[in-house]
N, C-alpha and C positions, 0 to 999 in steps of 0.2 A: 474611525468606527463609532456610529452610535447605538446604545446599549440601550434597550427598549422594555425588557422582561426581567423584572426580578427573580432569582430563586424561588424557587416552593420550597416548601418547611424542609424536605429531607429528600433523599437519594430514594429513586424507585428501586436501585442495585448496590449494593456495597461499592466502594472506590469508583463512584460512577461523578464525575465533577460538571456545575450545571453551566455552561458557556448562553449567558444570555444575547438575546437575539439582536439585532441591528440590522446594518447598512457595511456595505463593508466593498475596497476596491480588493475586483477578483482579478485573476491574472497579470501577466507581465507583457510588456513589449520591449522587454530587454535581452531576453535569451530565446530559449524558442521557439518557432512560428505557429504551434499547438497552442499556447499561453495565450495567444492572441485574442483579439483585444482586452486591454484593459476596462474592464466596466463596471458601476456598480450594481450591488448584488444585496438586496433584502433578504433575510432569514428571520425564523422565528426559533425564539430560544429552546434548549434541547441538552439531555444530560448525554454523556459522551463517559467511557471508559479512560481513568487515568492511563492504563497502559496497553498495549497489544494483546492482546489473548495469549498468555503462554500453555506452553507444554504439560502441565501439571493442569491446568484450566481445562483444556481441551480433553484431554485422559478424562476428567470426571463426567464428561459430554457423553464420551466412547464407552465407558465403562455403563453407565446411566439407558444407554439409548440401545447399545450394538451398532451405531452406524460404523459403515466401512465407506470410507472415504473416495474420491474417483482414482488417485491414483492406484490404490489398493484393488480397484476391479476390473474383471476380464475385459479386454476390448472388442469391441462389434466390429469386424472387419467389414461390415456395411456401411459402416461410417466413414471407412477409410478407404475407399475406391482404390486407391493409387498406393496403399502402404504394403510393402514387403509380408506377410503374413505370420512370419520366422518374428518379426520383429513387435508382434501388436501383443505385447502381455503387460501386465500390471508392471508399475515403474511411474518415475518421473524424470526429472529436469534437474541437474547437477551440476554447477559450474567448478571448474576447474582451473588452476594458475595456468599461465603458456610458459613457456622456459623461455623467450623472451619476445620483442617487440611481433606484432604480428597486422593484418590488414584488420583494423577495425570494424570496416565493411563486411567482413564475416563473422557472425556471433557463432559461428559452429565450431568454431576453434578454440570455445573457452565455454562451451554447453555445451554437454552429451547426455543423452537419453539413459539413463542407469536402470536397468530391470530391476526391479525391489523395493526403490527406491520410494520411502512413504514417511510421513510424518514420525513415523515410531523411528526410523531407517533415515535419516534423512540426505547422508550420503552416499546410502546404500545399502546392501542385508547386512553387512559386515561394524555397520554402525548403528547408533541406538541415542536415544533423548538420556539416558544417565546418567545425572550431574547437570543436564540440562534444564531441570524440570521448570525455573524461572526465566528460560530464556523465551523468545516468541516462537512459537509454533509456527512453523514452514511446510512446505508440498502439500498445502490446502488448495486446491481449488475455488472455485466462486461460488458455487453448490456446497462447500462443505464450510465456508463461512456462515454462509447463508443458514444453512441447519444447524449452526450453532446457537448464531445469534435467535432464530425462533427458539430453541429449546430456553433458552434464557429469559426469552419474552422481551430482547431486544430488537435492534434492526440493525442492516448495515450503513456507515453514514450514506448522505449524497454525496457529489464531489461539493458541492457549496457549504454542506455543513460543515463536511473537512476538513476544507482549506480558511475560513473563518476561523478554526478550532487551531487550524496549525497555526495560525499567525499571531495567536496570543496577545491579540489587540494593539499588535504594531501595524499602523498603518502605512503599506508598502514596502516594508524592509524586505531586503532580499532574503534572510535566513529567517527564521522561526525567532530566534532571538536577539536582532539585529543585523547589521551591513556589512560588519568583518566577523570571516570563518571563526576566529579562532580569537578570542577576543583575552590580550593581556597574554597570549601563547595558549590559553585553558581550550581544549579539545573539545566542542561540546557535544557533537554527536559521532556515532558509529559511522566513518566512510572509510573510503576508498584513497590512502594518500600513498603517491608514487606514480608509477606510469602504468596506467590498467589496459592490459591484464597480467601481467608479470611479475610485476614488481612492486610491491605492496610494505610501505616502510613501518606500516604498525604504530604509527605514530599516537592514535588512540588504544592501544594495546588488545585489539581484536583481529584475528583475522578473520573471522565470520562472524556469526551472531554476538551479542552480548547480554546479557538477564536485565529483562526490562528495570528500567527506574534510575540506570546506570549512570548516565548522564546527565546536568541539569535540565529543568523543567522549562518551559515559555511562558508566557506572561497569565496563563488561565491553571499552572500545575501539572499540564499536560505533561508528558515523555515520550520522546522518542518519535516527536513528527516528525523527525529528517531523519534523515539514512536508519540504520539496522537494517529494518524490513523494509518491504514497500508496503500498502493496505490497499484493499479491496474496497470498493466503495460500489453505489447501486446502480449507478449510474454508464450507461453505452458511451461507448466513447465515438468523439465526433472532431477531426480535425480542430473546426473551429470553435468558439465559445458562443454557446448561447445570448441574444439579448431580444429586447424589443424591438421588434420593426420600425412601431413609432416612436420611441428613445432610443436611438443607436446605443446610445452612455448606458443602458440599463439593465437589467434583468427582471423579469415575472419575480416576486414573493416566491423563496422557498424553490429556487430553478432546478430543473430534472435536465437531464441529456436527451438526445435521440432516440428515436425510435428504433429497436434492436435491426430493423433491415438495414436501415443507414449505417452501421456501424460497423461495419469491417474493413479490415484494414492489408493489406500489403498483397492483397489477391487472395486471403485466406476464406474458405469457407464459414471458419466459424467467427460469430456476433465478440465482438471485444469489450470489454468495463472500462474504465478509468479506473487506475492505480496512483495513488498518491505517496508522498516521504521519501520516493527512495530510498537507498538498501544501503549498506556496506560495500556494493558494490560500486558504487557510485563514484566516478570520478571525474577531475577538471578536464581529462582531456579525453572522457569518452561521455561521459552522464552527469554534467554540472543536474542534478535532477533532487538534489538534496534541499530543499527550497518550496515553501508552502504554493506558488506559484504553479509549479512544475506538476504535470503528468503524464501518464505514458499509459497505451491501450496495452490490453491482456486478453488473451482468449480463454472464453469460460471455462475452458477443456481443459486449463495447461494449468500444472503445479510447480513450483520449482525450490530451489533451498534459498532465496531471497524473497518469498511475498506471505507477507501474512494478516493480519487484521486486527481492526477495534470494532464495537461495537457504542449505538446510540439510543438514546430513550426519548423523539421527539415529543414537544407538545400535542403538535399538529402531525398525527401519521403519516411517514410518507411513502 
């Protein structure tokens, strides 16, 4: 990576750390076929949030503003042609253990739709952020990032700021902070160890979330690019990786995704982001996805108790 932009004098935001800009290889051709190609990728420097937005962060947003969140509001059965109508009320996205091995190929056996279920709730009415309040704020949508990050007078990253940001200026390593998981046995981030969805050894001593900062930092101070959450970035998602036409090796200065018509995914109507870090949920033998490399599309509409965000301060608006 080469480092192009010095620091300005100070932080536009509190704990906001300034990742100067470069040249930097994006993705991988080692795991999988979304990551593709390897290319390099210009950026311009840009302050970035040391940790995810937590729970008590987000409350000052809520409390400040009155927004109510999407999962939090009524559904438009117009939206939903085809949905049950019994079934269309506020809620979200809950995962749950399986009692044991099950087809992978099905995510519906380890995700269920929970009525109530909202960032205040996030496993549902029955539960609550108390005692949470440093941990990352979950069942955000991409809309309720987004409104945060404006009321702050930040933005959300691209996937190229991101994943620069996540890589802590190791060029090409497979984790955020280096080539082995677990380096000297030391845990370093929040995943998924054992055989997912089931069986979950705790090995990092989480079984869900963990209060941001927990873990050691990557080479720029960062927390928490790989696993806990996953994050929201501005960016449509598109199978393959953006580059130049006439530099296959390259990308535009500052690269964007697709255009939101290109960007859906599995037959679904609605337009998908790039999500980056992976989650807690994350594991070798369902979501090696814990890896600055790595991402995976999200649909605007969907919230769940695994994805939540940071927030950036570019030079150049993007």
């Amino acid at each position: 990576m080469t480092n192009t932009a010095p620091a300005p004098a100070a932080p536009p935001h509190a704990d906001m750390l300034w990742i100067p800009g470069g040249r930097f290889l994006m993705g991988s051709d080692a795991f999988y076929p979304e990551e593709s190609p390897t290319h390099t990728v210009p950026v311009d420097g840009f302050w970035i949030d040391r940790c995810t937005v937590t729970n008590k962060q987000f409350s000052r947003f809520v409390d400040d503003t009155g927004y109510v969140t999407v999962a939090e509001r009524p559904l438009d059965p117009r939206a939903y042609p085809d949905a049950d109508p019994a079934v269309l009320v506020p809620g979200s996205l809950v995962f749950h253990r399986t009692d044991g091995p099950v087809d992978l190929r099905d995510f519906s056996l380890w995700w269920s739709f929970v009525p109530g279920a909202s960032w205040r709730h996030p496993l549902g009415p029955e539960s609550s952020i108390d005692g949470l309040e440093d941990h990352p704020v979950v069942q955000v949508a991409y809309e309720d990032a987004e409104s945060y990050a404006l009321w702050t007078g930040k933005q959300l990253p691209t996937e190229a700021q991101w994943e620069f940001a996540g890589r802590g200026g190791l060029e090409g390593a497979v984790y955020a902070w280096g080539d082995e998981f677990a380096p000297g046995g030391t845990m370093m981030a929040n995943t998924w160890q054992g055989e997912f969805p089931w069986e979950n050894l705790l090995t990092d001593g989480y079984e869900r979330t963990s209060p941001v900062g927990t873990f050691p930092p990557n080479g720029y101070g960062l927390h928490d690019m790989a696993g806990n959450v996953w994050e929201w970035t501005q960016d449509w998602f598109a199978p393959g990786r953006e580059a130049d036409p006439d530099k296959p090796c390259c990308a535009p200065q500052n690269p964007r995704g697709p255009a939101p018509d290109d960007s859906y995914e599995f037959g679904s109507r609605i337009p998908r982001k790039v999500i980056k870090g992976g989650s807690h949920l994350c594991a070798p033998n369902y979501c090696l996805r814990y890896r600055p490399a790595a991402r995976s599309p999200e649909a605007v509409d969907t919230s769940t108790s695994h994805i939540g965000f940071r927030c950036v301060v570019p030079v150049t608006p993007a």
